[in-house]
N, CA, C and O atoms as a Tripos MOL2 file, in Angstrom:
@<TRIPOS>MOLECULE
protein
  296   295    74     0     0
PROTEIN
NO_CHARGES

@<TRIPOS>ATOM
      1 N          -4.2660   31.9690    2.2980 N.3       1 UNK1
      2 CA         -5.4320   32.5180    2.9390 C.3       1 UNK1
      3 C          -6.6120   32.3780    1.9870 C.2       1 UNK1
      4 O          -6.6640   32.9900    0.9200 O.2       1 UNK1
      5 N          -7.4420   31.6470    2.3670 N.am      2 UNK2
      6 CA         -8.7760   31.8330    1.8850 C.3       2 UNK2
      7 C          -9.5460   33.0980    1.1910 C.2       2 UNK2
      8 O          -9.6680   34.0610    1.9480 O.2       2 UNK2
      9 N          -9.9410   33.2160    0.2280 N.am      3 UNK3
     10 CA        -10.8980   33.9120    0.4050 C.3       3 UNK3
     11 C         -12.8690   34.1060    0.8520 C.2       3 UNK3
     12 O         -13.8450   33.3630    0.7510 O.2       3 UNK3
     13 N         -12.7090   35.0700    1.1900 N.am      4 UNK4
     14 CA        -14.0050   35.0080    2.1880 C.3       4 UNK4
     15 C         -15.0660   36.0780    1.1530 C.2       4 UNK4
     16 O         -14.8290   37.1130    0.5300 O.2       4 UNK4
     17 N         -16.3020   35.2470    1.3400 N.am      5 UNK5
     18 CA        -17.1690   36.1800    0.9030 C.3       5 UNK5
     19 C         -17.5330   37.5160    1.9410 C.2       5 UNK5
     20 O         -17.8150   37.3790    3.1320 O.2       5 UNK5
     21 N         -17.4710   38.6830    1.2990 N.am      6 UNK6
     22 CA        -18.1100   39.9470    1.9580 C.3       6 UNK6
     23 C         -19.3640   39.5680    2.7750 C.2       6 UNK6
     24 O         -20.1470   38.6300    2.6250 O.2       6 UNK6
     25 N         -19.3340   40.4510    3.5770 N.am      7 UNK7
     26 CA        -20.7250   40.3740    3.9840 C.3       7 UNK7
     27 C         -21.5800   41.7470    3.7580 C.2       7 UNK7
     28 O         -21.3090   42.9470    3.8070 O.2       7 UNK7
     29 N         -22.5970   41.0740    3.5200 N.am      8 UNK8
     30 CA        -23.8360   42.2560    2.9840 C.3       8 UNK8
     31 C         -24.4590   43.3290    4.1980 C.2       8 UNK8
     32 O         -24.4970   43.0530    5.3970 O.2       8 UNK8
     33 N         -24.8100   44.2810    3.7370 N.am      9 UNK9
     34 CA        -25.2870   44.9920    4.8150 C.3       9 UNK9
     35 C         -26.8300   44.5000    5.4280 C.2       9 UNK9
     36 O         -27.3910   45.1640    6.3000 O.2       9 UNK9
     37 N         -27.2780   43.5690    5.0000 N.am     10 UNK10
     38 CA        -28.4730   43.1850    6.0390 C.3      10 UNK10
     39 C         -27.7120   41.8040    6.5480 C.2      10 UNK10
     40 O         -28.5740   41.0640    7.0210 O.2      10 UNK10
     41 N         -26.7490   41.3610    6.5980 N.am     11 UNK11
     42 CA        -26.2220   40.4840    7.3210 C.3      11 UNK11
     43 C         -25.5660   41.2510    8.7640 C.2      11 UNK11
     44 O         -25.4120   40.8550    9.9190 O.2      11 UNK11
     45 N         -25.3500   42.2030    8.2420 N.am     12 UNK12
     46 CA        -24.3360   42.9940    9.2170 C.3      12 UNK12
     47 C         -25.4230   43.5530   10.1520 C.2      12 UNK12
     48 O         -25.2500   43.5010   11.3690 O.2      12 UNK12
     49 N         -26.2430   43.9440    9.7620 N.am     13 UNK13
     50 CA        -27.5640   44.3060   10.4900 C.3      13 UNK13
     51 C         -27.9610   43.6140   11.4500 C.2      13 UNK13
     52 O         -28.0270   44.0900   12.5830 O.2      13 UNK13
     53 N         -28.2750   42.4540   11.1930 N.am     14 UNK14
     54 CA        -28.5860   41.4760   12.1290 C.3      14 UNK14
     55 C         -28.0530   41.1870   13.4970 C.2      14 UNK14
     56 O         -28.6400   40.9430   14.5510 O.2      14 UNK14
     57 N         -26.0600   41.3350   13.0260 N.am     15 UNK15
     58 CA        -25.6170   40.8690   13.9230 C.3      15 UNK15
     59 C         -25.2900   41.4740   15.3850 C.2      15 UNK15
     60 O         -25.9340   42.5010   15.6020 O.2      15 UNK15
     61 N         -24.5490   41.1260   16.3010 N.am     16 UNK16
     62 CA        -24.9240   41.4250   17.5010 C.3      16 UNK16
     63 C         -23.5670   42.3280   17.3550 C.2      16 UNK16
     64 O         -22.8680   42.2640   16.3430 O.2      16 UNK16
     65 N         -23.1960   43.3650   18.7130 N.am     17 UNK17
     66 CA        -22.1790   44.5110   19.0500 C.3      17 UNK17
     67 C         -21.0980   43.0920   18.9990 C.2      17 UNK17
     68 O         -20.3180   42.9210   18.0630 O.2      17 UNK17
     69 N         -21.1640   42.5510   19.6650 N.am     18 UNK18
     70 CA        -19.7510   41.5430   19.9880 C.3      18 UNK18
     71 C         -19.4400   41.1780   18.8370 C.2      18 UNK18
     72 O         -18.3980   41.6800   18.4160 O.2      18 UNK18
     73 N         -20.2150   40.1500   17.8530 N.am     19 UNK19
     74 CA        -20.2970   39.7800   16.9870 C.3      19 UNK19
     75 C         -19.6920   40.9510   15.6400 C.2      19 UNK19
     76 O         -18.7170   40.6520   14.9500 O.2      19 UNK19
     77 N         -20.2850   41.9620   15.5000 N.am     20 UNK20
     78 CA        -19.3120   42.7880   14.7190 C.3      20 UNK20
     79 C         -17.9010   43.2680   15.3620 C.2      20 UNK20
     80 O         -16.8370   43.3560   14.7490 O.2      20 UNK20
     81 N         -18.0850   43.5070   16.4940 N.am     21 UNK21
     82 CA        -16.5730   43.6510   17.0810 C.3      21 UNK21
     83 C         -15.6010   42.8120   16.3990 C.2      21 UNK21
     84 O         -14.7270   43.2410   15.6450 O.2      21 UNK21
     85 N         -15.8440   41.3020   16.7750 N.am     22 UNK22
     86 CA        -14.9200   40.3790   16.2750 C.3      22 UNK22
     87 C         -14.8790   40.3280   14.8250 C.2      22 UNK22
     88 O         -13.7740   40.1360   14.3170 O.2      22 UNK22
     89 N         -15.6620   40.4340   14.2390 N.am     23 UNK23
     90 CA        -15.5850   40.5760   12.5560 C.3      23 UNK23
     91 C         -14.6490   41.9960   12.2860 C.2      23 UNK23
     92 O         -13.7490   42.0410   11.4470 O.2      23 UNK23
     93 N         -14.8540   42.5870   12.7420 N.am     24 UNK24
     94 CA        -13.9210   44.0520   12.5260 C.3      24 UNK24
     95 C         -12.0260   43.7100   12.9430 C.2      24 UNK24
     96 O         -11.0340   43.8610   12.2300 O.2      24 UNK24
     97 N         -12.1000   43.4330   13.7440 N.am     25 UNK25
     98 CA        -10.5250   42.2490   14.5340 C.3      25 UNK25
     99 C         -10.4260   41.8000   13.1070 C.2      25 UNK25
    100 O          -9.8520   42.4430   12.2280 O.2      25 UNK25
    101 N         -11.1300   40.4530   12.9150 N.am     26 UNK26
    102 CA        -10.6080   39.6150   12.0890 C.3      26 UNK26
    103 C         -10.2580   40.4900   10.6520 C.2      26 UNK26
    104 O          -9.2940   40.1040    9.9910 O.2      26 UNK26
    105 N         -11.0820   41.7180   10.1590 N.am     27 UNK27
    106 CA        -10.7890   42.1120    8.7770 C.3      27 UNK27
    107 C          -9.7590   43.0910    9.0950 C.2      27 UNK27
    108 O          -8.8940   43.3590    8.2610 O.2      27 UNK27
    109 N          -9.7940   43.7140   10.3860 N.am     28 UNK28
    110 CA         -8.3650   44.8390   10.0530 C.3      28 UNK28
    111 C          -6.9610   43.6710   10.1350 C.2      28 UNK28
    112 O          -5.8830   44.0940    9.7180 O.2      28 UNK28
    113 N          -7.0130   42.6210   10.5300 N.am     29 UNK29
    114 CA         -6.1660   41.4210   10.4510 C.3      29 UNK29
    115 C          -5.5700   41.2520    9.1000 C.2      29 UNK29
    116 O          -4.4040   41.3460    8.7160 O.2      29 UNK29
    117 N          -6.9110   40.9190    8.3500 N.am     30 UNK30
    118 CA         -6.3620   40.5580    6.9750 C.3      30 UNK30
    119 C          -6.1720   42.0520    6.0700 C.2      30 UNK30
    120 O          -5.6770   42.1310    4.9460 O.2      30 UNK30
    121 N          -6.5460   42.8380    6.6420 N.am     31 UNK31
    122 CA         -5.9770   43.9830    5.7680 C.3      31 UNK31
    123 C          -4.8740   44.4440    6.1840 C.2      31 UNK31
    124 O          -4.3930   45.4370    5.6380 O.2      31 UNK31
    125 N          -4.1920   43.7700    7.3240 N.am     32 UNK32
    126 CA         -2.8430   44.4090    7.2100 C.3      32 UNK32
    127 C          -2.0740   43.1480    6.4320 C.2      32 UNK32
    128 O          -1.1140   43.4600    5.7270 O.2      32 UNK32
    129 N          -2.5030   41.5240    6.5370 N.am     33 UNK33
    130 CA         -1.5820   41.2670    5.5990 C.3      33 UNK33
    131 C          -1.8280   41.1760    4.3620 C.2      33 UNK33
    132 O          -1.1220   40.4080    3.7090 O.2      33 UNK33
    133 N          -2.9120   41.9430    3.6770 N.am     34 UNK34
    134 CA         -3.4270   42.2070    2.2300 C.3      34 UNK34
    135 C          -2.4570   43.6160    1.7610 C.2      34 UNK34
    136 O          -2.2750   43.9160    0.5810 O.2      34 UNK34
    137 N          -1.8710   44.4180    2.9710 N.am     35 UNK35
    138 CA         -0.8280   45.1480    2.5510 C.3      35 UNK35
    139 C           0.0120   44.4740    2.6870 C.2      35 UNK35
    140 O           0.3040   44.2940    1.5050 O.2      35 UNK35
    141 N           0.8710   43.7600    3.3750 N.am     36 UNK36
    142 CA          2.1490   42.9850    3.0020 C.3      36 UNK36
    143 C           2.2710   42.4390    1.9800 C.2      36 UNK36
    144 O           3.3430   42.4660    1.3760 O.2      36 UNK36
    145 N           1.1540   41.7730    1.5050 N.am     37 UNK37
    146 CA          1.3380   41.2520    0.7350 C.3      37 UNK37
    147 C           1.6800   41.6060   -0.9230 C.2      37 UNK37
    148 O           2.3430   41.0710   -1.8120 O.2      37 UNK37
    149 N           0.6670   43.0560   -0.7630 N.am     38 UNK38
    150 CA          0.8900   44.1220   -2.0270 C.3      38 UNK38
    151 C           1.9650   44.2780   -2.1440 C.2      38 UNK38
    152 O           2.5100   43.9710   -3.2040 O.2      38 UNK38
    153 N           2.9300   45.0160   -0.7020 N.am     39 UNK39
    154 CA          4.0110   45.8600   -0.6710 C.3      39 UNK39
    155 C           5.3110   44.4340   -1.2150 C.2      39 UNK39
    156 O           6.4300   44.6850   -1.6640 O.2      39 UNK39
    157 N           4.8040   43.1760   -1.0260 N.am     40 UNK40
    158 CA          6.3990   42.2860   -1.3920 C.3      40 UNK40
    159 C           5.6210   41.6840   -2.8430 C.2      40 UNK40
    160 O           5.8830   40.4830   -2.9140 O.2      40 UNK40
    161 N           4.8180   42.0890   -3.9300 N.am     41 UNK41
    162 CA          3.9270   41.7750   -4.8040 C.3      41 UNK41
    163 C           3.9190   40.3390   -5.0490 C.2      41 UNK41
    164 O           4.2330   39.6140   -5.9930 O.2      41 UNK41
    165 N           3.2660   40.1120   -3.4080 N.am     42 UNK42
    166 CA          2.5170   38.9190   -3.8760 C.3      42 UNK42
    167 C           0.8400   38.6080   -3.5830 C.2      42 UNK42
    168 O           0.2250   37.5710   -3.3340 O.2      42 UNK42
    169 N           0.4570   39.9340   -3.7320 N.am     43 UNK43
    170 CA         -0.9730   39.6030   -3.4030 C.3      43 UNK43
    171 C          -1.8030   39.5250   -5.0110 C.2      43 UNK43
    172 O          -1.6660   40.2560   -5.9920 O.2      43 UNK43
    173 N          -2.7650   38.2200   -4.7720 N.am     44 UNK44
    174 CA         -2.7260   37.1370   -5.6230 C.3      44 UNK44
    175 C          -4.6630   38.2040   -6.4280 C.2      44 UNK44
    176 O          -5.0680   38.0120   -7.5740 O.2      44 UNK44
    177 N          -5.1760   38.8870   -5.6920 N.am     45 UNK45
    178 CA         -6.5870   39.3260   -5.7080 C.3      45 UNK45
    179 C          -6.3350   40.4520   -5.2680 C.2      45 UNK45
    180 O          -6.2090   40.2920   -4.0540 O.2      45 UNK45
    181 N          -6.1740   41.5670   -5.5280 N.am     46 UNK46
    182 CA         -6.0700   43.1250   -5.6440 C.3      46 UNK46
    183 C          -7.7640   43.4230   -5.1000 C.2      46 UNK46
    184 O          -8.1510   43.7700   -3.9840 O.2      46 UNK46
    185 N          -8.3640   43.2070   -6.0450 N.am     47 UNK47
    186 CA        -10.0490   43.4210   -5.1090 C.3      47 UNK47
    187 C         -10.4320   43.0750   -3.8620 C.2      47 UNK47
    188 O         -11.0860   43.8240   -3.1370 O.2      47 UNK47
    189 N         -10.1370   42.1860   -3.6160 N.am     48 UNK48
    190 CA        -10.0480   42.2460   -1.8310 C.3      48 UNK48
    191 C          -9.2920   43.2900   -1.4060 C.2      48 UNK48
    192 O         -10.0130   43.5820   -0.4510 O.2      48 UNK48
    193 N          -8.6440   43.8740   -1.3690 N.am     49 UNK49
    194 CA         -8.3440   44.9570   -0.3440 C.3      49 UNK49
    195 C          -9.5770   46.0670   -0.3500 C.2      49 UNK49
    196 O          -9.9620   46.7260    0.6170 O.2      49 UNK49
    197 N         -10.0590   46.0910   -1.6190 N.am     50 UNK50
    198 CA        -10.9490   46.9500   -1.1470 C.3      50 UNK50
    199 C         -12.1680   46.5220   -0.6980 C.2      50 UNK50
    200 O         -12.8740   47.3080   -0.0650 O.2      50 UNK50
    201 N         -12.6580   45.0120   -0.9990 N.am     51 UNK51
    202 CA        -13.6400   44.8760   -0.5990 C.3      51 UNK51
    203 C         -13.6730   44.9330    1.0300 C.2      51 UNK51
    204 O         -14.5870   45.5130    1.6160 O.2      51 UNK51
    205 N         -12.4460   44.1890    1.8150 N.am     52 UNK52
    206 CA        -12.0680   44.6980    2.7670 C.3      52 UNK52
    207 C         -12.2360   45.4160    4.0040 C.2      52 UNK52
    208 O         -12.5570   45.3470    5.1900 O.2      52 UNK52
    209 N         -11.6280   46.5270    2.5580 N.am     53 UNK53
    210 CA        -11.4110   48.3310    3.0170 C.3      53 UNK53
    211 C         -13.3700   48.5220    3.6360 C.2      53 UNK53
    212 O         -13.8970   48.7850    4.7170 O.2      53 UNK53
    213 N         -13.9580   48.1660    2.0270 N.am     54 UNK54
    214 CA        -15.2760   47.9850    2.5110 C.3      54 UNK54
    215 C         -16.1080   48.1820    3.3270 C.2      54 UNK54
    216 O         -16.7210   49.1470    3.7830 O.2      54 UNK54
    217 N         -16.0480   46.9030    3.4950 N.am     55 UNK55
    218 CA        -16.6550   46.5170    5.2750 C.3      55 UNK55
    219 C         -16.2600   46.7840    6.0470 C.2      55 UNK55
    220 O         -17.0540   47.0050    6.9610 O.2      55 UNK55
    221 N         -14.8150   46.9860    6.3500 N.am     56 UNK56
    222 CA        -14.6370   47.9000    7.6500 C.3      56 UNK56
    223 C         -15.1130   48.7410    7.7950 C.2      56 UNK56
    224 O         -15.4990   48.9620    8.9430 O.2      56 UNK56
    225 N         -15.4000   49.7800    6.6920 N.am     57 UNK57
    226 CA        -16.5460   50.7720    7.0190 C.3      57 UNK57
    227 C         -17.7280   50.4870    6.8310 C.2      57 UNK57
    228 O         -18.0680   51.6630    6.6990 O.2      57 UNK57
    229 N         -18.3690   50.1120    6.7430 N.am     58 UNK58
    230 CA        -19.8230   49.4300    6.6980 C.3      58 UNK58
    231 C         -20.1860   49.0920    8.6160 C.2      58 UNK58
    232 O         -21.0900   49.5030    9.3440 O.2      58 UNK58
    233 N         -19.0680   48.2290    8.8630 N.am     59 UNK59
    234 CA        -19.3120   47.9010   10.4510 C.3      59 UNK59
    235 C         -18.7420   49.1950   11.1410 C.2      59 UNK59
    236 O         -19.4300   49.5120   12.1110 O.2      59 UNK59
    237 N         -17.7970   49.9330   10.9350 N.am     60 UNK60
    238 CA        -18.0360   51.0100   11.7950 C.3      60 UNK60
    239 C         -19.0830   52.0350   11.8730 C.2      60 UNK60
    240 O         -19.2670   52.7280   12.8730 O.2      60 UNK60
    241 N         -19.9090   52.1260   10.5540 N.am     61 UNK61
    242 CA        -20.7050   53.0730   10.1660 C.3      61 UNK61
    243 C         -22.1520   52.6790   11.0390 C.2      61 UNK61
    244 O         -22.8310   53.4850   11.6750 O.2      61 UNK61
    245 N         -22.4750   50.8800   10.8450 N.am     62 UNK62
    246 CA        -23.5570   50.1720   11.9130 C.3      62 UNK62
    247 C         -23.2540   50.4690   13.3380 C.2      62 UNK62
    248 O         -24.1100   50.9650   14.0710 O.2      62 UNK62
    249 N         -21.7400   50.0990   13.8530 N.am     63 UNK63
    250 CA        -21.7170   50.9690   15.0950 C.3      63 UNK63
    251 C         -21.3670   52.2330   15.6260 C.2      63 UNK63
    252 O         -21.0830   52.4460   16.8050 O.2      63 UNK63
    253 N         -21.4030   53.1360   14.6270 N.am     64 UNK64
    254 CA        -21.7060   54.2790   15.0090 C.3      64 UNK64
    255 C         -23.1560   54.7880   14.9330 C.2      64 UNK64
    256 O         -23.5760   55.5400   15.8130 O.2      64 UNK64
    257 N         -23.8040   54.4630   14.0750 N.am     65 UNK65
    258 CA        -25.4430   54.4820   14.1300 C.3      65 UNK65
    259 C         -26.1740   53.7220   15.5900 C.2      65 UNK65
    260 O         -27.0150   54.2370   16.3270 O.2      65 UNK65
    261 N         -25.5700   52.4000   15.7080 N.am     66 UNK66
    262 CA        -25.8550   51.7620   17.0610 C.3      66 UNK66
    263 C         -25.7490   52.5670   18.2280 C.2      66 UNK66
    264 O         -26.6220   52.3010   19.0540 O.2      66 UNK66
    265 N         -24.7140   53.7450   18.6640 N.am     67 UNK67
    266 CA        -24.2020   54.3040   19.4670 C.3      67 UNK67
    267 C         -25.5060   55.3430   19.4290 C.2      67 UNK67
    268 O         -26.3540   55.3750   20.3200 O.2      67 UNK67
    269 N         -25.5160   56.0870   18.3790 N.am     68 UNK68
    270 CA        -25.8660   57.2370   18.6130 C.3      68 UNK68
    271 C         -27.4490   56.9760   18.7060 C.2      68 UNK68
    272 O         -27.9980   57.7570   19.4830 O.2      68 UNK68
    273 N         -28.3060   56.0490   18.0850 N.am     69 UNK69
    274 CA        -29.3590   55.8100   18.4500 C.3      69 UNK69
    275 C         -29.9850   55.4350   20.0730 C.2      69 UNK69
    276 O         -31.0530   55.7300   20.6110 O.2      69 UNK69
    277 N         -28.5980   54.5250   20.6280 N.am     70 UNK70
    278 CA        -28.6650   54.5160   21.9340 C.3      70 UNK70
    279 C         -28.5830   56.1860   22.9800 C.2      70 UNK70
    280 O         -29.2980   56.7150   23.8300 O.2      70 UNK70
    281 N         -27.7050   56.4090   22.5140 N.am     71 UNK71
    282 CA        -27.6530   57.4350   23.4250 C.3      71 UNK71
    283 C         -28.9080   58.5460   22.8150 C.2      71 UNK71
    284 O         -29.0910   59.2850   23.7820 O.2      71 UNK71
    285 N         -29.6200   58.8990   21.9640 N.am     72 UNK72
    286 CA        -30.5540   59.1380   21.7710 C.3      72 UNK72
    287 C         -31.8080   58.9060   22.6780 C.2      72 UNK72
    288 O         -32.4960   59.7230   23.2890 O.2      72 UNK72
    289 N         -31.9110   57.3360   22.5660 N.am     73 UNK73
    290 CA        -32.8750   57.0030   23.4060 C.3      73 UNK73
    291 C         -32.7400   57.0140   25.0900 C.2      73 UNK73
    292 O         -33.6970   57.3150   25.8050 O.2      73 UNK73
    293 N         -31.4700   56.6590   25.5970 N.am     74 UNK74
    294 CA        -31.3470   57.1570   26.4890 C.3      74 UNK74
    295 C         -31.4430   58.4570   27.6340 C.2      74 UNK74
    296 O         -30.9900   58.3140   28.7690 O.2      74 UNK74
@<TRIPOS>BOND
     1     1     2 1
     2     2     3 1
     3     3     4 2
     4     3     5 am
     5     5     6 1
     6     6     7 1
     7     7     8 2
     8     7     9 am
     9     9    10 1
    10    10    11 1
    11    11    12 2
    12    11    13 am
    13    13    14 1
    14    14    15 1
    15    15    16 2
    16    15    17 am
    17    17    18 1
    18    18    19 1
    19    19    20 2
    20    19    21 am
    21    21    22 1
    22    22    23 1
    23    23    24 2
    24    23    25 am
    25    25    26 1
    26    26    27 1
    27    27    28 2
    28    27    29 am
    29    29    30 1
    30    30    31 1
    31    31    32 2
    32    31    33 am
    33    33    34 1
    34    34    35 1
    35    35    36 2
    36    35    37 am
    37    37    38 1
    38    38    39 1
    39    39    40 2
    40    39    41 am
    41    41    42 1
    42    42    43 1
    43    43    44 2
    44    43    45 am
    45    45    46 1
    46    46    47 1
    47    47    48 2
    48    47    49 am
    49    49    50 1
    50    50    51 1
    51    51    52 2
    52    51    53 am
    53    53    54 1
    54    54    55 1
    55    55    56 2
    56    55    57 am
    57    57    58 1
    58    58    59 1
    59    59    60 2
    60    59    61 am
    61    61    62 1
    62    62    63 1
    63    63    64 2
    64    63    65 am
    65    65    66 1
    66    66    67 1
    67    67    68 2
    68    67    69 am
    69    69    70 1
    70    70    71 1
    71    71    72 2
    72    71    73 am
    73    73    74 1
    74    74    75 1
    75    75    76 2
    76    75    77 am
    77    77    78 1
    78    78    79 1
    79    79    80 2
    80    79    81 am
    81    81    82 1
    82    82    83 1
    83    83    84 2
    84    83    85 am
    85    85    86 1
    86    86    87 1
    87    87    88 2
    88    87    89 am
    89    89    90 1
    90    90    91 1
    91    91    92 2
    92    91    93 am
    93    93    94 1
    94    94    95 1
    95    95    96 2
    96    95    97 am
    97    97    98 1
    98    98    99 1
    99    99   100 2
   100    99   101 am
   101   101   102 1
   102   102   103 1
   103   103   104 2
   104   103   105 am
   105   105   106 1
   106   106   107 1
   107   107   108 2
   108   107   109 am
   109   109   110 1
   110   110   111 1
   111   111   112 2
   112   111   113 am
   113   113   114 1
   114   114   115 1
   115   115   116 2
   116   115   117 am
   117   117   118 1
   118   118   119 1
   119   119   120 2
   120   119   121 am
   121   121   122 1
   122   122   123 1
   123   123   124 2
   124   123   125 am
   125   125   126 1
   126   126   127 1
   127   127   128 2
   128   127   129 am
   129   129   130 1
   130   130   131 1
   131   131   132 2
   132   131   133 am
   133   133   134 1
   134   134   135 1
   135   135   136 2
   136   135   137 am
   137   137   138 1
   138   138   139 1
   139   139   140 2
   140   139   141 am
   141   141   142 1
   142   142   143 1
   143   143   144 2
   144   143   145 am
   145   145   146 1
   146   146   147 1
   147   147   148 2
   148   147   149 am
   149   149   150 1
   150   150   151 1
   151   151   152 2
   152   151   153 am
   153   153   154 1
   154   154   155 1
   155   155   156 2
   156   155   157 am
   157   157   158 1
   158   158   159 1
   159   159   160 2
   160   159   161 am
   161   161   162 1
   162   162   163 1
   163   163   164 2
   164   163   165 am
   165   165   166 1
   166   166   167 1
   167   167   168 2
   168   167   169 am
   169   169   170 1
   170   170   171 1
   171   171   172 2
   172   171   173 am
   173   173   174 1
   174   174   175 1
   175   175   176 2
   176   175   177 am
   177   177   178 1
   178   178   179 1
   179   179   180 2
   180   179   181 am
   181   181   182 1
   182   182   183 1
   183   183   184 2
   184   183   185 am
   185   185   186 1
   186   186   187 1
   187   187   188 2
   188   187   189 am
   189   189   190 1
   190   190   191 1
   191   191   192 2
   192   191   193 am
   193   193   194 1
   194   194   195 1
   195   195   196 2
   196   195   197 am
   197   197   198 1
   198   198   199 1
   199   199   200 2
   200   199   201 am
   201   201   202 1
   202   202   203 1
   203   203   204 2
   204   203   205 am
   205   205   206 1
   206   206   207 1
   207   207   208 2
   208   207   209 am
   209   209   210 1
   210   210   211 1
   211   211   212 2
   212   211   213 am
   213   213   214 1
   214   214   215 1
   215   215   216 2
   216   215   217 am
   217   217   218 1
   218   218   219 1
   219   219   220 2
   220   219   221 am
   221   221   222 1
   222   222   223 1
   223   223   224 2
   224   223   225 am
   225   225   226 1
   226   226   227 1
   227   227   228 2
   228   227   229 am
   229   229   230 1
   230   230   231 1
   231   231   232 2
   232   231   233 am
   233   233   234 1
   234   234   235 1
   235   235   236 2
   236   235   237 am
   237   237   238 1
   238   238   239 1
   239   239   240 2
   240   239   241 am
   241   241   242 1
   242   242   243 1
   243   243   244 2
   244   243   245 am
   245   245   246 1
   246   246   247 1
   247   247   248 2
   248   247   249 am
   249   249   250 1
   250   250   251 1
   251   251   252 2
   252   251   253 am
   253   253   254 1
   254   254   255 1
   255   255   256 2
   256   255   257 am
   257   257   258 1
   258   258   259 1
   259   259   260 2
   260   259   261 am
   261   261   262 1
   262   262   263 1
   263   263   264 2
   264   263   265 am
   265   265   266 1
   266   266   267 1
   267   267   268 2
   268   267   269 am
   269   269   270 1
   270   270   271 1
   271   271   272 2
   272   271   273 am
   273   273   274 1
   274   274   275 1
   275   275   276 2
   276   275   277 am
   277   277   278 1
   278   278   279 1
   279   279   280 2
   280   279   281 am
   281   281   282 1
   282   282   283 1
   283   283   284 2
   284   283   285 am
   285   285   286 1
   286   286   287 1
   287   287   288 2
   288   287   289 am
   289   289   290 1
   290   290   291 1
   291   291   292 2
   292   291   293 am
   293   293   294 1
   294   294   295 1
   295   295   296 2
@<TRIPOS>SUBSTRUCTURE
     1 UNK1         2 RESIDUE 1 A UNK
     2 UNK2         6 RESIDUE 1 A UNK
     3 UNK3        10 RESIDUE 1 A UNK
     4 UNK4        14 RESIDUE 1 A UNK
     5 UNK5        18 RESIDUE 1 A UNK
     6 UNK6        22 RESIDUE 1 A UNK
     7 UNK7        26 RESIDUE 1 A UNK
     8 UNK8        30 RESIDUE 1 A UNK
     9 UNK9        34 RESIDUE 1 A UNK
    10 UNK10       38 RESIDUE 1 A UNK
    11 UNK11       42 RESIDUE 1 A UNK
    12 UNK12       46 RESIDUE 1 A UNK
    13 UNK13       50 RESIDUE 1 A UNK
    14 UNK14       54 RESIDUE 1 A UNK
    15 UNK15       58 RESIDUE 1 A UNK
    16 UNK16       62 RESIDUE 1 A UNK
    17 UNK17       66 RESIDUE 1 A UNK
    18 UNK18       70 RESIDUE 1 A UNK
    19 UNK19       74 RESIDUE 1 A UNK
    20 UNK20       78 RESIDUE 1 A UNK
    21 UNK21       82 RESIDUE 1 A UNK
    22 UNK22       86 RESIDUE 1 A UNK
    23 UNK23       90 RESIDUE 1 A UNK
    24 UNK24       94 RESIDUE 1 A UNK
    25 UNK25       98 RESIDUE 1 A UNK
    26 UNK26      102 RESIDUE 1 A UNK
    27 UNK27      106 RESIDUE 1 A UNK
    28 UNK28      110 RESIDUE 1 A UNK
    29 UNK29      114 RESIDUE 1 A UNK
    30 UNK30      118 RESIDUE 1 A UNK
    31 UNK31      122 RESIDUE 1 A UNK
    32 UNK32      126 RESIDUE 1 A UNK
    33 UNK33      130 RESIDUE 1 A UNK
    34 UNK34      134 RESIDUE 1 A UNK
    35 UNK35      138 RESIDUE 1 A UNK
    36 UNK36      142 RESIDUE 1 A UNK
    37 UNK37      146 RESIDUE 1 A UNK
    38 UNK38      150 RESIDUE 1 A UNK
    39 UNK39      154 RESIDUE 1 A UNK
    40 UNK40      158 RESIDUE 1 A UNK
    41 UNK41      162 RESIDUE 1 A UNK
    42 UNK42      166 RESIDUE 1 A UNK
    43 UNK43      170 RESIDUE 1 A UNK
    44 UNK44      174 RESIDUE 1 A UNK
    45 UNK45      178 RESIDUE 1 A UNK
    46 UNK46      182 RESIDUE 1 A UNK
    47 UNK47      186 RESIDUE 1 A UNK
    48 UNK48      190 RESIDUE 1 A UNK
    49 UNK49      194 RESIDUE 1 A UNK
    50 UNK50      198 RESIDUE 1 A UNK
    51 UNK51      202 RESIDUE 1 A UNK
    52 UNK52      206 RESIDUE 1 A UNK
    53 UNK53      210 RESIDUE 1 A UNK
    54 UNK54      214 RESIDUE 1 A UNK
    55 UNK55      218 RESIDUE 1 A UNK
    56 UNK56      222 RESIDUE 1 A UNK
    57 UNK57      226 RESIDUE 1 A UNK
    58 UNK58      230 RESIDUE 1 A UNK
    59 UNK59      234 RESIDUE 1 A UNK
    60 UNK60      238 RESIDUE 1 A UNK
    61 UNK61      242 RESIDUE 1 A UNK
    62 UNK62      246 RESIDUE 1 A UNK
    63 UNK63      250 RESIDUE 1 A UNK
    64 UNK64      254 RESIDUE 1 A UNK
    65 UNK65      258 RESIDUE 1 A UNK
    66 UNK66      262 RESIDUE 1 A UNK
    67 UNK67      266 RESIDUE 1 A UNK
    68 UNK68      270 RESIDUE 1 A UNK
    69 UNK69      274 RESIDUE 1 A UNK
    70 UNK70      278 RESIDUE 1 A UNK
    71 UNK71      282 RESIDUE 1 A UNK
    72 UNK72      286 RESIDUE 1 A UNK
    73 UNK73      290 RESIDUE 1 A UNK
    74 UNK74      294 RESIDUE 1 A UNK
């Protein structure tokens, strides 16, 4: 598996609801096999899991701000 650069929080900004949706898919993906991989010790970059861990919260935190600003304005 590749590694992937993080993405920054004005990248994440930008992007669209769908668009983080699928980025969120794809990283809880690799964070479950960034635990397999720990748990049979063969994960090769220990810092990725958290960078990871990271961004998954980073994009839930953008769409929970997304949400609540909507329904705000609504």
């Amino acid at each position: 598996m590749a590694a992937k650069k993080a993405k920054t929080k004005d990248d994440l900004k930008v992007a669209t609801d769908d668009q983080l949706q699928s980025q969120l898919i794809e990283l809880k993906r690799e964070q479950f096999n960034l635990r397999f991989q720990a748990a049979t010790n063969q994960l090769e970059k220990p810092s990725r899991v958290r960078e990871v861990r990271r961004t998954i919260a980073r994009i839930r935190t953008l769409q929970h701000q997304r949400t609540k600003s909507q329904a705000a304005g609504a």
